[in-house]
Each structure stands twice: as structure tokens, then as C-alpha cells.
N, C-alpha and C positions, 0 to 999 in steps of 0.2 A: 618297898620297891628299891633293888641297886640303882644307885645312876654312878655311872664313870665318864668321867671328862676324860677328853683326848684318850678313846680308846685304842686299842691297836687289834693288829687280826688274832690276840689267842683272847681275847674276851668276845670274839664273832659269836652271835647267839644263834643266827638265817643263817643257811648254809645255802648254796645258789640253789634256785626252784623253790624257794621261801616265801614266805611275802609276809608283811611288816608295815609301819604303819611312822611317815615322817612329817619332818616339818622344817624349810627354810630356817638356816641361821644366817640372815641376812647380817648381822654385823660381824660374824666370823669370816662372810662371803666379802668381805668389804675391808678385812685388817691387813690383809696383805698392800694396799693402795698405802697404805699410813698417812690418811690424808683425817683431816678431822672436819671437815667439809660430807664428806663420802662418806662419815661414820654418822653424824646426822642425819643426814639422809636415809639412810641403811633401815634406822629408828622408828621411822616413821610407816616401815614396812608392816605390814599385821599379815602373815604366814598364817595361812591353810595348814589342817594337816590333811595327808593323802595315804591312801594305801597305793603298796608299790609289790612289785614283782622284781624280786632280786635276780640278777642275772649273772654276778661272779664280782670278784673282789679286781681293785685297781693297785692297790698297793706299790703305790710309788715313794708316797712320804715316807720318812725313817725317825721314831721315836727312840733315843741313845737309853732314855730312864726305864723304858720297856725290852728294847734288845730285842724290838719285832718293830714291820712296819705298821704305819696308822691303819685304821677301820677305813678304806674307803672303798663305795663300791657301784656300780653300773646299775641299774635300775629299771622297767618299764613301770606308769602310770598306769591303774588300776581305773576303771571306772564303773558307775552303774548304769546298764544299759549301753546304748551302739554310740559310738562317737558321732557328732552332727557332722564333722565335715570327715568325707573320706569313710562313710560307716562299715566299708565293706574290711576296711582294714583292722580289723578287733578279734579276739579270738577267746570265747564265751569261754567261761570257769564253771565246773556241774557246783549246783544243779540246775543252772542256766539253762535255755534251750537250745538247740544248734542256730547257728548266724541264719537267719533268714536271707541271706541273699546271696553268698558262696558257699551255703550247709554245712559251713563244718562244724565237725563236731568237739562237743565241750571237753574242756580237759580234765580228767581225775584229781583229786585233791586226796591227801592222806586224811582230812577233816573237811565238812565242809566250813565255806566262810561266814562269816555273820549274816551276810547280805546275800541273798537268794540272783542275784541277777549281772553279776560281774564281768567285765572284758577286759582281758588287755589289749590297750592300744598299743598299736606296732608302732604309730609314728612318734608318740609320747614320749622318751626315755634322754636318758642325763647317766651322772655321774657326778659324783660330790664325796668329799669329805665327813666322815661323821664325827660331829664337835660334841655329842653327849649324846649316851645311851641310858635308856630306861630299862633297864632287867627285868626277866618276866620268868618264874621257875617253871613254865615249861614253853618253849618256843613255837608259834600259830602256825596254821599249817602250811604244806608245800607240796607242787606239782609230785605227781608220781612217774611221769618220763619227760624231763624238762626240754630232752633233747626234738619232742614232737612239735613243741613251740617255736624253736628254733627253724624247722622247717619253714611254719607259717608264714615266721617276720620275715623268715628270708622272700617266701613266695610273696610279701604284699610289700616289700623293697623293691621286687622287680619287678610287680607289675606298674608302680604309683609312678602318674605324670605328673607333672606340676602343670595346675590351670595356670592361666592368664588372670585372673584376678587373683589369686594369692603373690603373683609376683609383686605386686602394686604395695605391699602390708612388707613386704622384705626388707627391714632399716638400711639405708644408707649407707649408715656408720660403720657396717661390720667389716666392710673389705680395709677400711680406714684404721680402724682399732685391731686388727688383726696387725696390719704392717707397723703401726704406734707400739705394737707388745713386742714385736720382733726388732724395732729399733732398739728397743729399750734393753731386750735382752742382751742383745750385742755392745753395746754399751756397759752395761755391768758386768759382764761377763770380761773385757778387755778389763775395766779398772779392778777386777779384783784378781787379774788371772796371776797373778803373783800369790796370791795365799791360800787358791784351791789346794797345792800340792805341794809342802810341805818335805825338806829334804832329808826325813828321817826314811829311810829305805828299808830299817830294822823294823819297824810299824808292820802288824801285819793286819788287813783291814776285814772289818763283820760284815762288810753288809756294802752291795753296790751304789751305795750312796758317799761309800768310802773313794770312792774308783773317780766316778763322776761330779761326785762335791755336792752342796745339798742346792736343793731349789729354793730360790729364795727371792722369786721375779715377782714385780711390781704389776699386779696381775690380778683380775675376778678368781676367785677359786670358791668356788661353791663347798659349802657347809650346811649339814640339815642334820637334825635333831633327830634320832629314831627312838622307838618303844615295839618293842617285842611284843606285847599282850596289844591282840586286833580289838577288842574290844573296849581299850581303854577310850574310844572313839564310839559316838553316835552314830556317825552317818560320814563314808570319806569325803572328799573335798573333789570338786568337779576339775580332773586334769587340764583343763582352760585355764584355770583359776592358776593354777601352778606355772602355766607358761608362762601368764601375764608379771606375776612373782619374777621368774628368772627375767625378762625385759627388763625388768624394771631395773634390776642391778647392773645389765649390761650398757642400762643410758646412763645410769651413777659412774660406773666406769668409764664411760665416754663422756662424760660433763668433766669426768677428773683431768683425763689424756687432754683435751682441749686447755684445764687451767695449767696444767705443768707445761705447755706448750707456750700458752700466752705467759706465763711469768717466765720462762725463761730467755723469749726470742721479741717478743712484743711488747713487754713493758717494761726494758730495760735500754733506751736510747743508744748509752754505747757499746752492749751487746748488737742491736741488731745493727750501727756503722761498724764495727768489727766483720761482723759476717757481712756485710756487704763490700767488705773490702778484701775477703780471702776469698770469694766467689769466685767460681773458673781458674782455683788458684792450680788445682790437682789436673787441671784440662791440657791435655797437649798442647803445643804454640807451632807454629807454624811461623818457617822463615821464607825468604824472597826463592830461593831455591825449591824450596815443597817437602822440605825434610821435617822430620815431627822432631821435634825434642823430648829428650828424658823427660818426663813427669818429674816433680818435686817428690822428692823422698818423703816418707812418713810419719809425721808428727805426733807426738803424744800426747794428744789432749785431755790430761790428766790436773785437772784444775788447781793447783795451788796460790797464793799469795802474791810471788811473784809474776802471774801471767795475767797480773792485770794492762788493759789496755797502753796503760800509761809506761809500764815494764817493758812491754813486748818493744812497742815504740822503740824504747833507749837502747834496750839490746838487740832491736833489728838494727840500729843506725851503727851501735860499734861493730855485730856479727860482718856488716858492709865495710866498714871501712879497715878492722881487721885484715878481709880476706885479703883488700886492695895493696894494704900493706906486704900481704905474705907470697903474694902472686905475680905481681907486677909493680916493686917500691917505684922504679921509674917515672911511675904515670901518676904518681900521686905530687900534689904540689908541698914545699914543704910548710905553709903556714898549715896546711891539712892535716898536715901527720903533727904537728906541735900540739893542732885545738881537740886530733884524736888520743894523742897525750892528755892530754889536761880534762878533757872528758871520763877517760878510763880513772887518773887517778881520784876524781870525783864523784864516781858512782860506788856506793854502796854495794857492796859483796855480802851473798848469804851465807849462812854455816856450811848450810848443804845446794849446791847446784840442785833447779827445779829441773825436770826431764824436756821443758821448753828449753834451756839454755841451750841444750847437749844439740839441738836441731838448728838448721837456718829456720828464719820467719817466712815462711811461703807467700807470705803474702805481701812483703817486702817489692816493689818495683827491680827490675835486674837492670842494672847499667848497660850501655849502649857497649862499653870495651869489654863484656863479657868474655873471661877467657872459655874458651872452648868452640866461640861461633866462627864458620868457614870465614875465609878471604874472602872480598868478594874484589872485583875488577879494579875497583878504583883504591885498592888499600898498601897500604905504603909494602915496600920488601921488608922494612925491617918486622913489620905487625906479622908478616908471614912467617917468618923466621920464630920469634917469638912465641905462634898461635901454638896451641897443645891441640890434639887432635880429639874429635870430638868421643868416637867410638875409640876406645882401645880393646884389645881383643884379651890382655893380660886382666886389663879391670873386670873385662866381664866374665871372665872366667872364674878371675876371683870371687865376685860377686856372688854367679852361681854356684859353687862350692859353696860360699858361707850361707845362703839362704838353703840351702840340702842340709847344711850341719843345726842353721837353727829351728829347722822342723823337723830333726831328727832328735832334737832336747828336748824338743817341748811335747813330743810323742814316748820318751823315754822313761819318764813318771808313769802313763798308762801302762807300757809293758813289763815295770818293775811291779808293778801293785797286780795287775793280773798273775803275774807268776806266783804271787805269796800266796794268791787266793785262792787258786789251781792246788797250790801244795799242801795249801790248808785243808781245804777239803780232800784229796785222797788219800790226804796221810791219818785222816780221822777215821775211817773204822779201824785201823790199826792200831791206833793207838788205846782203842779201848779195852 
């Protein structure tokens, strides 16, 4: 028997309307978390195998050592006999008998299968990664018109309600752990968006994972072991059995989102006074007039060395006394500006300015003589004279131009790399 690890689609053995014979790889489904908590756990899983009904390839991932993408593919659970709950949802495999309760009728097979009495379940189906396949020199049978299946699942999608007691069994956790995957994305997506793309413009790229950058989120991604030969199996595995399988990685995924959460916001003292001190830092303010002020500009929270609490502190204190200096020397007293001297020449300078430096501290308190806030009645002529006005129509125009110019760079990668790709390919049968 071949087995190949990390196969990709030109070792596909099932072609869709196939059907094949898998099994959870719970610790492959678990290595994207990089938690070794979550890999223990994972461990302690004992995986079913099931027979499944192929349904068409996913192929997202991208294997560079293959120059194809990975094996992964969409799937329905196979079962023997009608499913207990929802039975009418199943659609009997010859030499089965037709559904006793909507009559339809069984589907052709190019062989029959081991087991005399098979359904697929419409509501049963996934999608995974294949982490290892077992070769079989000739591949088990498959539907003879996959597309009359499709009909079915589509008709028992639209007829199926959801009772009131299956809502009660609906985890909690999922609308929770869906927004935790989408922080999370967004977040690594911003700290690495400097080295998706790369400013060789000469590169011409294989494969749209070139385009896009690879996937590589802190995330369940389901892995299941396949075997071509149906009979290397007794008896398949009751599609319950499989659901209870996928839960079970999806509460290991949400026992992990809850520790990364608590170590990073909960058990770290001057993390969470830090975050309780930039809170409402991004929120409009509101003056005695009813005018919203500018939001605080946009910070890079890109964690280095110097943006510890104790840093931030010392250079929110000079960023303030700086400005005071550069805006209005007047209003500063002069012992202020000597002990902002002697401060400055006593802090320590890094090789390289962190991407903190380059911003104010947002969460810094604003002085009461903030330049840019209206007169109000009782304020001397000369603060009038003085004031810079809040709206300038010259800033904000510049503004808006340089924010059009810098989503017109950072969309500029995309349309260089599409155009190589476009040309790659049309210029390929020609050049054969």
C-alpha cells in the first residue's frame, strides 16, 4: 500500500461522485493553534473511520515542493440505514431500497458497495484537508450521475426547519469564536502586511496564492486521513460519531481563544491598567459648544521593546512637552523647558525609532491650552489671536489626497501581479 503525506490534487485517487473511506487527524486539525495545550488534547481524540461521499475538491492551500495545490476536499457522511434525526433527509445508495418516506429512488453505483444498505446524509457534510492518503491500485466505486444527488440535497436544504429543541444543543461559543478568528485575522494580517508583497515586480507568480499571500491564521482547520480501498474497513462509523469528533476540536479551539485571551489581557496587571487607560481613547470628545473633535490618529500597535508601559509613560511626557515647546514656547515656564532639557538629554535613544515613537500616545491626557480648541467668551484677545483654527480646509484636503494616494500603493502590488499572471497565462500556448 502507497501512503503519501501532504498530498496535493495530481495524486487525487476519488474523483467527485466517489466515495472513500476517512478518518479525523485531530492533531494536524490542532497544529495550526501552536499551542501544546491544544496538541494534548487533540491526543486524546480516538477517530472513527467513516465512509464519505465526495463531493469536489477545495483546493485552497498551495504546496511550492508540489507546484499543485493540497488534497482537500468537501465531503457528505455516508451512513447505514436512515439517519435518526431528520430520516427523511438521506438519499439510499442501490442496492438499498427506495426511502420509505419521500420514495426516492436509489442511486446507481458503477460497483456496488460493501454494505447492502447505505444513505447519504444531506445534513452530515464538512470539508478538511487530507494530511495522509493510503493508495489503493484501483479506486472504490462512484455515483453514475452525481448531478441527481445534488438535486436531492438541494431539495432537503429547502425543505429542513430547525425544531426548537435542536436549538437548545447549539454551542454558545460559535458566534464568539467566529468574531475571536476574525480578530485575530485582522491582527496578523496588519503586523505582517509589510512582507506579503515583496517589491520585486520582475517575479512573475504560479499560483494565486502568489497574489493573495499564503494562509497561515491561528485557526481549527480540519485534517482527515483517507484510504481508497472501501474495504480496508469492517463496518463504517455512525456519522454521529463524526460530528461528536468535530465538537470536540471546536471546544479545544475555544478552550485555546479563551487562554490567549486570558494571558494576554487578564493576567498581566500592567497590561490590563494600560488598556484601561487608552479606553475611549479613539471615541470622539465632545466640547461645551457640541462640536465632535478629530478622533486620535492611528497607532501602530506593533509590539516591540520600547512600548513597554514604562517607555510609553517617558515618551508620552517628552511627545507633551515637545509639542508645548514647538507651538506655543510662551506658555511654557522656563524651569519646564530646563527639566525638559535635562530629561531629553537623559533618556536613552534606540538604534532604530519603534513605530510607537513616530505617533502621539493616545492615551496621554490633552492639556487644558490645547492648541486648536475655539475661544470661548471669557478668553483673553491675545489666546484669540494666537488660536489656529480647528478645521483647515488646505489640511483636509491634503489629507484626503494622501489617504487616495495611500490606497492606491497598497492596491498597486495587486494590479502588478495580476497583470504578470494574465500575461503568463495567454502568452502560454504560444509559446509552445
Amino acid at each position: 500500500m502507497l501512503v503519501i503525506d501532504d498530498p496535493s490534487v495530481l495524486d487525487q485517487p476519488v474523483r467527485r461522485g466517489g466515495f472513500a473511506i476517512i478518518a479525523l487527524d485531530p492533531v494536524a486539525s490542532v497544529a495550526p493553534l501552536r499551542d501544546e495545550q491544544a496538541t494534548r488534547e487533540a491526543e486524546d481524540i480516538q477517530p472513527g473511520k467513516y465512509l464519505v461521499y465526495i463531493c469536489g475538491n477545495v483546493n485552497y492551500h498551495f504546496l511550492p515542493a508540489a507546484g499543485a495545490p493540497r488534497l482537500s476536499l468537501s465531503f457528505h457522511l455516508v451512513g447505514r440505514g436512515l439517519p435518526n434525526a431528520h430520516s427523511w433527509g438521506a438519499t439510499p445508495i442501490a442496492p438499498a431500497p427506495a426511502h420509505p418516506v419521500t420514495g426516492r429512488q436509489p442511486l446507481e453505483v458503477t460497483a456496488p458497495l460493501p454494505w447492502p444498505d447505505c444513505h447519504i446524509h444531506s445534513f452530515v457534510s464538512d470539508a478538511a484537508i487530507v494530511s495522509r492518503l493510503y493508495q489503493h491500485r484501483t479506486p472504490g466505486p462512484s455515483i453514475t450521475d452525481h448531478h441527481l444527488f445534488w438535486e436531492y440535497s438541494n431539495d432537503d436544504n429547502e425543505a429542513y426547519e430547525s425544531d426548537e429543541d435542536e436549538d437548545r444543543f447549539i454551542p454558545e461559543y460559535e458566534a464568539a469564536l467566529e468574531s475571536f478568528r476574525e480578530q485575530l485575522r485582522e491582527a496578523e494580517a496588519e503586523a505582517a502586511a509589510e512582507g506579503f508583497f515583496p517589491q520585486e515586480d520582475e517575479s512573475v507568480p504560479t499560483s494565486m496564492e502568489d497574489i493573495f499571500g499564503k494562509r497561515n491564521a491561528r485557526e481549527l482547520q480540519l485534517h482527515v486521513e483517507m484510504w481508497v480501498d472501501l474495504e480496508s474497513i469492517s463496518e463504517p462509523g455512525d456519522p454521529r460519531d463524526f460530528e461528536a469528533e468535530v465538537k470536540r476540536l471546536k471546544e479545544i479551539e475555544w478552550e485555546w481563544a479563551k487562554r490567549v485571551v486570558a494571558e494576554s489581557m487578564v493576567d498581566r496587571p500592567e497590561t490590563s491598567a494600560w488598556l484601561q487607560s487608552i479606553s475611549g481613547a479613539d471615541a470622539p470628545s465632545f466640547d461645551d459648544g457640541g462640536d465632535v473633535t478629530d478622533p486620535a490618529p492611528h497607532v501602530d500597535m506593533s509590539i516591540t521593546p520600547e512600548d513597554a508601559i514604562e517607555h510609553r509613560a517617558e515618551r508620552g511626557a517628552l511627545y507633551v512637552g515637545t509639542a508645548a515647546l514647538l507651538l506655543n514656547p510662551g506658555s511654557v515656564p522656563e524651569d519646564a523647558v530646563e527639566a525638559h532639557a535635562e530629561t531629553t538629554a537623559s533618556t536613552p535613544t534606540s538604534a532604530s525609532p519603534s513605530p510607537s515613537d513616530l505617533n502621539p500616545i493616545t492615551s496621554l491626557p490633552v492639556p487644558a491650552e490645547e492648541v486648536g480648541t475655539p475661544s470661548r467668551a471669557g478668553t483673553p484677545v491675545s489666546d484669540k489671536r494666537d488660536a489656529i483654527p480647528r478645521y483647515s480646509y488646505t489640511q483636509s484636503i491634503a489629507k484626503f489626497f494622501g489617504g487616495f494616494l495611500s490606497a492606491f500603493s497598497r492596491l498597486r502590488p495587486f494590479a502588478l501581479r495580476f497583470r504578470s499572471l494574465l500575461f503568463t497565462w495567454t502568452w502560454r500556448p504560444f509559446a509552445r
